[in-house]
Every structure is written in structure tokens, then in C-alpha cells.
N, C-alpha and C positions, 0 to 999 in steps of 0.2 A: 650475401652480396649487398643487402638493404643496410646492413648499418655501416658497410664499406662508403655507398654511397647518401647518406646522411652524413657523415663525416664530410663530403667534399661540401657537400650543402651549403657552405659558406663560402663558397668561389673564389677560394684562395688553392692557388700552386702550392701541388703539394708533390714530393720524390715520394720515392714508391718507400722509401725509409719512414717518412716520415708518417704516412699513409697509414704502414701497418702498427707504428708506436700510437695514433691518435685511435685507430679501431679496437688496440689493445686497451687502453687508459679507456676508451668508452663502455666497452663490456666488462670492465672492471676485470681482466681476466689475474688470474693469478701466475706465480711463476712457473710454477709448476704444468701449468694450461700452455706456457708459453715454451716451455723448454720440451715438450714432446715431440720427438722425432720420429719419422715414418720408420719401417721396421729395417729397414737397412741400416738405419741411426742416422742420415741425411738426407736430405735436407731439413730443416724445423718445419712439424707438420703446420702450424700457423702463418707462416712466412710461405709457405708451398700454397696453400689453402688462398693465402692473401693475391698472391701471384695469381693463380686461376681466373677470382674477383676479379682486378684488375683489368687482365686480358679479357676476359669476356665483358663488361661493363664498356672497355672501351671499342669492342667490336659490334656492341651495339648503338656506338653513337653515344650513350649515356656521360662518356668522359671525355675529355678530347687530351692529347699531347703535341703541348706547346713548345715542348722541352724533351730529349731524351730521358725515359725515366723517370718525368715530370709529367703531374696530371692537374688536371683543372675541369670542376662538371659542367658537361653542356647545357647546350638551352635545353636539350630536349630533359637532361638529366633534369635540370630543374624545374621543369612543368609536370614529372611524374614526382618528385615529390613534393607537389600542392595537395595530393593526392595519392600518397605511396600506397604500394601494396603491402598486405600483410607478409610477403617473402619475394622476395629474386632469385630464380634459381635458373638454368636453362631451360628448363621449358616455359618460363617466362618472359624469356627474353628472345624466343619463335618470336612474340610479336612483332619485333624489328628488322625488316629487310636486311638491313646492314649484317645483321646478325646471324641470320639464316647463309647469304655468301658465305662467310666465314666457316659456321657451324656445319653448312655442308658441303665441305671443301670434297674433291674427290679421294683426300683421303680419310674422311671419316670418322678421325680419331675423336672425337668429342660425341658422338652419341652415347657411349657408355655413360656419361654424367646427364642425361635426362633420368629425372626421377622415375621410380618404377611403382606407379600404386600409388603415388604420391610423396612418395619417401626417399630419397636419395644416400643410401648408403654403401653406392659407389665410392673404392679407392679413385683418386685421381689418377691420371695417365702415370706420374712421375711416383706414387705411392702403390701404384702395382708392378711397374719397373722394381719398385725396391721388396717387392714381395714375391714377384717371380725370381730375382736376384737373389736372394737369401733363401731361397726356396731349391734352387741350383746347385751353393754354395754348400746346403745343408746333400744335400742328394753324393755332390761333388767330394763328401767329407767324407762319408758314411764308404763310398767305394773305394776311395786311397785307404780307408782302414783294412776294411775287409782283404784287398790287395797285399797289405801290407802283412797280415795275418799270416797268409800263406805262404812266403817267406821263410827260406832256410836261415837260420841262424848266420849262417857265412852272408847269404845276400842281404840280411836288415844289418850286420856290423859295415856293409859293406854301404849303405842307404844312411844310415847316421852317418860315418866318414862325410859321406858325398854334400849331406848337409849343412854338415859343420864347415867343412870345404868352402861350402857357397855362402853360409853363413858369414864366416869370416875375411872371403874375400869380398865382400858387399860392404863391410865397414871400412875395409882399404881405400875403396875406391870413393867416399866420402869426403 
């Protein structure tokens, strides 16, 4: 979150676009850095990542929005970096009242991203969405086969029909 907010450092409006193209070109990231997607394949893990920044930065006060989807850093942002710390992460951002309402909403969903030992390699709420999702999907595959396995000859011609059936009236209706 620290070089999210080093980027606003210069107290200009910025959209959440623009936000993540200026933290991108600052850590020199490559394309390849940028085009990783969470394992569902949506949304871009950097743009997801950037999103989180964001929200949390500005629920601690650190950012303010002037603008829908427009940010600009606070005073307070700008009195911590006269003196940033070596990282931002949420357990550094307890420090801030603001922060803490938020963070301990009564539904909770943000404790999983405190660092654990130090280290935070917590998926995000939306990057374990797409892990328990494909995790489903995969679960969900595996038992239409086996289903499918067991199947007389007469009821899998009868299963192909049916899909080609739906198949083909799905492009009809296009």
C-alpha cells in the first residue's frame, strides 16, 4: 500500500485508473506482472490488489474522495509520508480509528488480510472467492463425469441429443 500512497504524494486527483497505471510505471512492473489473473482468470490480480489499497487507505483517512472513484491524499496521508514507514499493510493501519470501524465491521471480513508472523500471504476476499469457485467447478466436473460413466449407452446417445438440442437452440436465440 506504501508505494500506492507515494504515488498520491503529490496531491493531485487521481481515478482509481489512473492510480493503478502510475503504481504500475512506479514499480516498473512488467506485462506480464500485470496481466496475472486470480485463478478463476478474473479479475487482474494487480488491479484487484490495487482495489483493496485503495479501500483500505481511504478507510483510514490516509486518502480522501472528492470525486466518485477519484482520490486525492489527505493531510494525514501527507504527514505519514514526512516519515513513511518501511510497509502498509493492515496491521498498520490498526493505528487509525477510522480504520479500525471499518476493519471491524460486525462482519469481519477483512481479518483474514492481517499479516500472520508477519507475512501476509493471504488470498484477498475476491482471490479466495475465485479459489473456492474453481475449486467447485473442479469438484462439480469430476462428478458429471463419473455420473456420466455410468450411463447405458441408450441414456449417454440420449445426453448428447439433449445437448446438442440446447446447444443449438442457444445460438437460435441470439
Amino acid at each position: 500500500m506504501l508505494p500506492l500512497l507515494k504515488v498520491m504524494g503529490g496531491g493531485h486527483e487521481m481515478t482509481t485508473i489512473q492510480m493503478r497505471d502510475a503504481v504500475a510505471d512506479d514499480l516498473a512492473l512488467t506485462a506480464e506482472a500485470l496481466s496475472q489473473r486470480l485463478p478463476g482468470g478474473t479479475p487482474n490480480t494487480f488491479s484487484n490488489r490495487i482495489g483493496w489499497a485503495i479501500t483500505f487507505l481511504f478507510k483510514a483517512g490516509l486518502l480522501e474522495r472528492p470525486h466518485q472513484a477519484t482520490y486525492v491524499i489527505s493531510e494525514t496521508g501527507k504527514q505519514l509520508l514526512l516519515n513513511p514507514p518501511l510497509e502498509i499493510d493492515a496491521e498498520f493501519l490498526r493505528l487509525y480509528e477510522e480504520f479500525n470501524w471499518f476493519y471491524d465491521s460486525p462482519r469481519g471480513e477483512y481479518k483474514e488480510l492481517l499479516p500472520d508472523e508477519g507475512v501476509c500471504n493471504e488470498p484477498t476476499p475476491d482471490e479466495q472467492i475465485e479459489i473456492d469457485f474453481s475449486q467447485i467447478q473442479r469438484e462439480l466436473s469430476n462428478e458429471v463425469v463419473e455420473k456420466i460413466k455410468l450411463l447405458s449407452t441408450e441414456d449417454f446417445k440420449k445426453l448428447v441429443i439433449n445437448l446438442l438440442e440446447i446447444r443449438i437452440g442457444s445460438r437460435q436465440n441470439i
